[in-house]
N, C-alpha and C positions, 0 to 999 in steps of 0.2 A: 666229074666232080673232083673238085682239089682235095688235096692232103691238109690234115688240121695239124700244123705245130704244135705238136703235145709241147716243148720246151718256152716256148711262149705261153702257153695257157698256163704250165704251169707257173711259167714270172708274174702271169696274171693273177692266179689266184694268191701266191704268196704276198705280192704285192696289195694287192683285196686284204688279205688275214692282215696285214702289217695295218692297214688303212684302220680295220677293225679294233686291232688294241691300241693303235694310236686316239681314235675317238674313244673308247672307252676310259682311257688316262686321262685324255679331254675332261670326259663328263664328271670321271672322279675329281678333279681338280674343279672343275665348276661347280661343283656341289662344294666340294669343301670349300672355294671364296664366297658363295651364296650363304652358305651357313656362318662364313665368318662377317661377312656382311649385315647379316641379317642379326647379328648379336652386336655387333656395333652400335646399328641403328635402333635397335632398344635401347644401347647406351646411352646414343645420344635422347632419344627420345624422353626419357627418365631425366638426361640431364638437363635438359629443354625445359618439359615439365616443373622440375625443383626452380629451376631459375626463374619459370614465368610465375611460379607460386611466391618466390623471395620480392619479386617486381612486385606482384598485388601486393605484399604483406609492405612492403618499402611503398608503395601509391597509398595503401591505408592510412600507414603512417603518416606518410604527407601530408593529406587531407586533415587530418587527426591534431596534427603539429599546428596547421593555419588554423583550426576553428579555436585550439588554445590561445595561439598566437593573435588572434583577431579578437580574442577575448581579453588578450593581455592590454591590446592597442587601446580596446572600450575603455576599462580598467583605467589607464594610464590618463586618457583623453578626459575623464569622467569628472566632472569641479561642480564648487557650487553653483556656476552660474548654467550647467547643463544636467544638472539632477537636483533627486533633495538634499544632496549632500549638505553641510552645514561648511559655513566658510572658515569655520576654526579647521577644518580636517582638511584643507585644501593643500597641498604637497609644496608647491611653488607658487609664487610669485607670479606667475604666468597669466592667472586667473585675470586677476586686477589693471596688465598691462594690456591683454584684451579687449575686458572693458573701456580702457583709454583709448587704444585705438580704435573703436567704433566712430569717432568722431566726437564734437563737443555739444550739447544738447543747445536748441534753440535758446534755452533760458537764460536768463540771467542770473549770475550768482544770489545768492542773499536771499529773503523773502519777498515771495513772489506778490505780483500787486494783486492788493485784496485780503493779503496777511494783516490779523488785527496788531501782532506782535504783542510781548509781554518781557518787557523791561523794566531796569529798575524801577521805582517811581517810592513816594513815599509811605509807607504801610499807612491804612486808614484807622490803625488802632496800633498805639505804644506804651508799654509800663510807666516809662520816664522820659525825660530830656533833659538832658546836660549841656547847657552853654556855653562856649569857650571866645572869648573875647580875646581878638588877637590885636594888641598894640603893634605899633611901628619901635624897630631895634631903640632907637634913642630917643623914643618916651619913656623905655623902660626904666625905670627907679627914678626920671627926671622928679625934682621936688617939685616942676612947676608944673606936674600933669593933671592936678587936679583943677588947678587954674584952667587950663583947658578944655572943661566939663562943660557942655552945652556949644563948644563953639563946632568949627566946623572941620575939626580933627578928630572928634568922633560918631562920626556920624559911619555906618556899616554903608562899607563898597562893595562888598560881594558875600552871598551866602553860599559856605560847604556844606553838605549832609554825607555822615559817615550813618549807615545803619549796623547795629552789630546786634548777634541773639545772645543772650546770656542764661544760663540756666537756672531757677529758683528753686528752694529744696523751701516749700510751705509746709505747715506742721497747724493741721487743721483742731483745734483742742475743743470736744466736746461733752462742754460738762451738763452733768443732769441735777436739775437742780430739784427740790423736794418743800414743800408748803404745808403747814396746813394750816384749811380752810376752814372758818368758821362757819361759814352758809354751809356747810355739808357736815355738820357734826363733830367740827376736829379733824376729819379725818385727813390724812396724809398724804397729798398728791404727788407724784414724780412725773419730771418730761420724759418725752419718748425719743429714744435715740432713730437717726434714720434708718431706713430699711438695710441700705447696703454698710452699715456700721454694725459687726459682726464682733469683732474680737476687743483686747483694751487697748492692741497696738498693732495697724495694718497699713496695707500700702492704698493708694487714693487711687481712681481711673486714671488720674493723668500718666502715674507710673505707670499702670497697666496699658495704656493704649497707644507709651512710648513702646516698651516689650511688643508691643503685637503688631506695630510700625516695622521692627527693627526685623520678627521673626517672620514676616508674615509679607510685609511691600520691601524690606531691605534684604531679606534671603540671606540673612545671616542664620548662624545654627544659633541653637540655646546658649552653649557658652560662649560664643563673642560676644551676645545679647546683653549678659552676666558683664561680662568684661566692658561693654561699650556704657554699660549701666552705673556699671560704679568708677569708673574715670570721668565719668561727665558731668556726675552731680555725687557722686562718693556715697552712694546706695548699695549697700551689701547684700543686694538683690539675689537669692539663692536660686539656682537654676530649677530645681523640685517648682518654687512658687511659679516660675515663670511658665513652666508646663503646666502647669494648672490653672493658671491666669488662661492660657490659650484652651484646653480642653474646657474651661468653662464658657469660657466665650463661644464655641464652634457651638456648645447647648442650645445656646441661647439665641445662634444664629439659625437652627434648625428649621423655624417655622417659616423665616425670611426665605433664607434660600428654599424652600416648596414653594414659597411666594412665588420666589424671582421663575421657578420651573413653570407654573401655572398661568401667570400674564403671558411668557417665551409660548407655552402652548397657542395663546390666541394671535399670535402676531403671522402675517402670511407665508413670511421668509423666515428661514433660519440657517447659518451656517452651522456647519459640522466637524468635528477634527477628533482627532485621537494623537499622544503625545506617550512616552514611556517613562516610568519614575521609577526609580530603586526605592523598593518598600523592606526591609528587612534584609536586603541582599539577594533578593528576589526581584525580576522583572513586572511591575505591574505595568497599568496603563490610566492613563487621565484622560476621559473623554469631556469633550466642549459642545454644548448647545448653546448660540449667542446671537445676536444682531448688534446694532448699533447702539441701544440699551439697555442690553442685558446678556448678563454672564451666567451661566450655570455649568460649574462644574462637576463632576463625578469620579472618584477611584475605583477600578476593579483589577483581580488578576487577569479577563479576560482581554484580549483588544478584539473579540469578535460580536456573536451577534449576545452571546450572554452577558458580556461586559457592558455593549451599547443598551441592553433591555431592562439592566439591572442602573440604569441611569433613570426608566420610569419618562425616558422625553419620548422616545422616535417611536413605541410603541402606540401611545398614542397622538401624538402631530398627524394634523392631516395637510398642512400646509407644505411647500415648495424645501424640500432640504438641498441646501447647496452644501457640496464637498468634493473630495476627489474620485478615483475611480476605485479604491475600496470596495472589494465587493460585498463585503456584509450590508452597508446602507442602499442596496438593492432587494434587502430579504422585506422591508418596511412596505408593502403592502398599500398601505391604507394611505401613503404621500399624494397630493394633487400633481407633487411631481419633483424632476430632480435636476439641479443644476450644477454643471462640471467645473472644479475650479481651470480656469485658460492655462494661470498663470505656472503651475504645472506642466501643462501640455506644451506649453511654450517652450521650458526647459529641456523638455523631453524631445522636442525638435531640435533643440539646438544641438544636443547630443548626436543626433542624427546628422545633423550639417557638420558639425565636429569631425564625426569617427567616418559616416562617409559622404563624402562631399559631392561623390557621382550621385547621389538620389538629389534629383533638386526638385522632387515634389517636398520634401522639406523646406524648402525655402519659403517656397511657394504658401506653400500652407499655414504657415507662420504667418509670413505676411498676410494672408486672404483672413484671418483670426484678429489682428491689429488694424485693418482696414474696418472691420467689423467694431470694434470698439471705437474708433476713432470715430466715426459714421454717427455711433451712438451718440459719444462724447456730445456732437454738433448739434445733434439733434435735442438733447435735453439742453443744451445752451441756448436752444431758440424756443426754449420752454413747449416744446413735445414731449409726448406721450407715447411715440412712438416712430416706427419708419412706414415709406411705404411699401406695401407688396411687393411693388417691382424692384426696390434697392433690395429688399430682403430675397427675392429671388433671385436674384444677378449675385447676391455675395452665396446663397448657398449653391447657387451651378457652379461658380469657383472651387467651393469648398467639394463639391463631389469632382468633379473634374481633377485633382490634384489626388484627391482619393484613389479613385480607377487608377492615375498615373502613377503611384505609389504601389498597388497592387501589381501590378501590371512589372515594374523596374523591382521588384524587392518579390522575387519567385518564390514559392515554398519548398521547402527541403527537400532534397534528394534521398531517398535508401539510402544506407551506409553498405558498403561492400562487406564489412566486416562485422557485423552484424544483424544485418538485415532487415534493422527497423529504421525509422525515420528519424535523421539527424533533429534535435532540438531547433525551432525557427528561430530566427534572428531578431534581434531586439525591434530592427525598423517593421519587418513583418506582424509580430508584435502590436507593436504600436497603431501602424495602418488598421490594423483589423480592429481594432480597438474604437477606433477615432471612425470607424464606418460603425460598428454598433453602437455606438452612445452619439450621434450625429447631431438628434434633436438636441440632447441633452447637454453636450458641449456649445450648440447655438442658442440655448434657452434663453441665454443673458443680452441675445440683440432682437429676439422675438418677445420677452417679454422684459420691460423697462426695471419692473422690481427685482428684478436676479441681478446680483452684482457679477460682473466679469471673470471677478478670482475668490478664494477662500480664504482671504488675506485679515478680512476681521478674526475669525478662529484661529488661526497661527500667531498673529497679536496676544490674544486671549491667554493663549497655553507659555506663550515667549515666558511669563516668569516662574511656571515649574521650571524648565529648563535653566532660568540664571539658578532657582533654588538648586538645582540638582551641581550646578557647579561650582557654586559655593559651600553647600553644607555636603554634596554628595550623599546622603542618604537621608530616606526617613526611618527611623528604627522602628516604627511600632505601625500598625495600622491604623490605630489610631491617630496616632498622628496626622498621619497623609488624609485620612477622614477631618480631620479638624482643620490640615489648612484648605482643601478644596473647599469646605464651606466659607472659610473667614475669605479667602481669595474672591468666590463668587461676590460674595458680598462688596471687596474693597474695588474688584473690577465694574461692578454694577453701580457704585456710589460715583467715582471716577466719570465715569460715563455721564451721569446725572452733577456733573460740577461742584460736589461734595466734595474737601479739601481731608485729607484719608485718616489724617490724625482728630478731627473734627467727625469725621463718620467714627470710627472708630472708640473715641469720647461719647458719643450717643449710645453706641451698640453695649456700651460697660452701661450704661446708666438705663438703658432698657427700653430706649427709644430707637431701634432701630431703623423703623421705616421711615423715619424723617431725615435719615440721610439718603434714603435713593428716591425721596421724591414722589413720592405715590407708585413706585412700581410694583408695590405686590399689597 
């Protein structure tokens, strides 16, 4: 058996022990880079976290900036020829050279054939006539021009007509005269003054029914009235009379206009509007029930279903109300039915083709709307009653077709990350879903021949609140606005019926109303 070298074993184990706290140095040092490691990487982790939290709060942002921003583009993009905007409000120029570039319309300038036209011609009723006999320069003072009387130097070679209006100030004197009659005992008879001869010195209809011309179809205020009154015939017309002249008129017009409400009731169509008026420096509103021959107006503070109800029409009409997409004239119940103004929706696309040009179910839809009128257009030119089936199904498959296409390209809203609820939908979205729930009722006007296209008669109607509001800018009183919606009704309803407004107006002073609108109420 060998000898065991204690001196090797022991270099063995020393070397062992040395191996020993060399690894345990080892571990201490790996421990402490693990532990400094490990606090790093929560550093970083922490700063990762903050940064990926600043990324989403900067991507909210973002998103947040472009829905502004793409509100700001609507905004900008937004004219009268692609909303209701009014073209006084329109920013630029832009508007108009648009329109021009669309191209030049088939028509021809001027009145179109078939226009009756209404040009000068000679009035078929005049005060006077004044004749002006125009010699040649050097017969004038000749001594021998009267020797020339009969021959063939005065004979007229051409007749001028100037026609001119001049104003009359008449001073109507009615005296009462007093008898007495022997057949009756003596006794002492006197005439009877007319009804409307009240005081010893007053103003006559004709004044009055220029004032209510002036305040009423001219949408001047009271005092230009005053002022237009006494420079044109030097009438020192007080502005007090002139408000009373008009408050008594709208009296008087009171039962007309329930007239004109009451006939409007039995007619099958009717349009619909609503308009806003400064009543006291308060926003009211003017609602319109009207057709072709007939105005009825209404004031209320509401523009909702209290204002429309307190007009006494849509409550009870059972006929076809044509208007826009308002929702209160959807609360009306008892309608046969409801027709969309186009001419709206049409704007409302262009908006859409405007602001974004990638949706070309706009286009499209517009177009398949104006294909549809035009169709119509033909068809009442050929003296129909209507289309057939299959044209009327070929235009509404267009019309859903472009619909789907429109849903479908125009998504609904995403979550907001930073919020968590659903971003507000976009106007065209909007719009789409709009133009698929009222589908019938936007096509009513080429499925039934009596619904007109657009709302275009009602917006007619209401156009002269509106020049009122920007001429006088206010009504002061309620009254007021109460008295002109009635005389309004009336001079719009007369208008219509071919009544000449100073001529209706002269009737309505003198208590004959109904003979200026014709038998309408």
């Amino acid at each position: 058996m060998q000898s065991i070298d204690m001196e090797f074993v022991q270099n063995l184990l020393a070397s062992f022990q040395e191996l020993q706290r060399s690894y345990s140095a080892l571990q201490k040092r790996m421990a402490e880079f693990e532990a400094m490691a490990a606090a790093r990487f929560e550093a970083y982790e922490a700063e990762l976290a903050k940064k990926d939290a600043v990324i989403a709060s900067l991507r909210a942002t973002i998103a947040k900036q472009e829905a502004e921003l793409e509100r700001y583009r609507d905004k900008d993009k937004t004219n009268s020829n692609n909303s209701h905007m009014s073209p006084s409000k329109d920013k630029t120029k832009a508007v108009h050279k648009e329109k021009k570039s669309k191209g030049k319309s088939a028509k021809k300038q001027g009145a179109q054939p078939g226009h009756k036209g209404s040009g000068l011609s000679l009035p078929s009723h005049y005060d006077r006539e004044e004749i002006s006999s125009l010699t040649p320069k050097p017969c004038q003072g000749c001594p021998a021009r009267f020797v020339c009387s009969g021959l063939s130097c005065s004979r007229v070679r051409e007749t001028r007509y100037e026609v001119d209006v001049t104003v009359q100030v008449v001073l109507h004197k009615f005296e009462q005269l007093e008898c007495q009659c022997p057949r009756m005992g003596n006794a002492i008879l006197c005439g009877t003054f007319p009804e409307e001869i009240h005081a010893t010195m007053q103003y006559g209809r004709e004044t009055k029914a220029l004032a209510a011309v002036l305040l009423n179809e001219g949408a001047v205020s009271v005092k230009r009235t005053h002022d237009i009154m006494s420079a044109l015939a030097g009438m020192p017309v007080s502005t007090g009379s002139i408000i009373a002249w008009n408050y008594a008129l709208s009296d008087d017009l009171k039962e007309t206009h329930e007239g004109i409400r009451d006939e409007l009731l039995m007619e099958p169509v009717s349009n619909n509007d609503e308009t806003s008026m400064n009543v006291a420096g308060e926003n009211w509103w003017v609602h319109v029930a009207c057709n072709h021959r007939l105005t009825y107006l209404t004031v209320n503070r509401s523009r909702g279903y209290n204002g429309v109800a307190a007009a006494d029409f849509l409550t009870k009409y059972t006929g076809i109300s044509v208007s826009d997409c308002w929702a209160t004239y959807n609360m009306f119940g008892q309608l046969s039915g409801h027709g969309r103004c186009c001419a709206h929706i049409l704007r409302e696309l262009q908006k859409v083709i405007d602001t974004r040009p990638e949706l070309v179910w706009a286009k499209h839809l517009q177009q398949t709307l104006l294909d549809m009128k035009a169709a119509k257009e033909r068809a009442i030119a050929q003296g129909k009653k209507g289309v057939s089936k299959s044209t009327v199904y070929r235009h509404m498959e267009s019309y859903d077709l472009w619909i789907w296409n429109g849903k479908q390209s125009t998504p609904l809203p995403k979550v907001s990350p930073e919020t968590g609820k659903k971003e507000p939908k976009s106007y065209a979205r909007r719009l789409v879903e709009r133009l698929e729930r009222y589908r019938d009722e936007v096509c009513l006007f080429f499925t039934n021949f009596t619904v007109p296209f657009d709302n275009n008669q009602a917006e007619r109607d209401l156009r002269p609140v509106k020049t009122k509001m920007k001429v006088s800018g206010v009504m002061r009183t309620e009254r007021g606005a109460e008295a002109y919606v009635i005389i309004r009704s009336f001079i719009s309803t007369a208008k219509k019926h071919g009544t000449n407004v100073i001529v209706a107006l002269r009737l309505a002073f003198s208590g004959r109303a109904r003979e200026a609108i014709c038998g309408a109420c």
